[in-house]
C-alpha angles and dihedrals in degrees: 000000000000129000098262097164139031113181129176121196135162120312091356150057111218119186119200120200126202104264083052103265127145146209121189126184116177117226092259100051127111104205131063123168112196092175128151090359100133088237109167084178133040104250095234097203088076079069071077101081101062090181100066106122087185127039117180128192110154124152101028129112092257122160104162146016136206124287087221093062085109095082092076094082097161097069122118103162122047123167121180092164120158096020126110110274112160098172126024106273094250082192080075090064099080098050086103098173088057112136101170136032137188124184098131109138106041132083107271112152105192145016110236121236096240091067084095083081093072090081096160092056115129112158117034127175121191100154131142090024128113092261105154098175137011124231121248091227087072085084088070089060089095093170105058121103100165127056118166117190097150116147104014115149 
């Protein structure tokens, strides 16, 4: 089941995968889960729907995500666990209205300085990961309430 189609059409983004599933969200919604769904690539046309406050794209094969994510500057939950992060996603970085993510379950080795600029973060979850050390600018982070770096080798 791979992503063979991505259409857009007016007022909505569809995805087709392979075995004929699909996904709509219309331009307006806030929600798009993008779960289980075999992606290997961010289907960049869901940088469409600029309104969307939760993106969700768990269990896929992931490693990378759009540079233009930040366009979505609306989102406050974002969750990419189980995919196949090796390094944090730095494009993240300029989701500033993020409030939850989730990138527990891939590779990832380190948490980037920067990450001092998602001010509004409250929940991260960075578990099951291959996370050695933990960056002191954690402590800026003055929203957050809960971190999770269980499990990490």
């Amino acid at each position: 089941q791979y992503l063979t189609e991505l259409r857009v059409t007016q007022p909505s983004v569809e995805v087709v995968t392979e075995d004929g599933r699909r996904v709509k969200c219309l331009r307006r919604d806030t929600l798009l889960d993008m779960s289980q769904m075999a992606l290997t690539v961010f289907p960049k046309t869901v940088l469409r729907c600029e309104d969307l406050e939760t993106l969700i794209f768990n269990r896929n094969f992931l490693r990378e995500i759009p540079k233009k994510i930040s366009r979505l500057d609306c989102l406050e939950k974002l969750d990419l666990s189980y995919n196949r992060f090796s390094d944090f996603p730095d494009e993240i970085l300029s989701l500033t209205t993020l409030k939850e993510l989730d990138l527990s379950h891939n590779c990832i080795t380190s948490i980037p300085i920067d990450i001092r600029h998602l001010r509004y973060l409250k929940v991260l979850n960075l578990s099951n990961n291959r996370i050695r050390r933990l960056p002191n600018n954690l402590k800026h982070l003055l929203s957050l309430v809960y971190l999770n770096v269980s499990c990490n080798k």
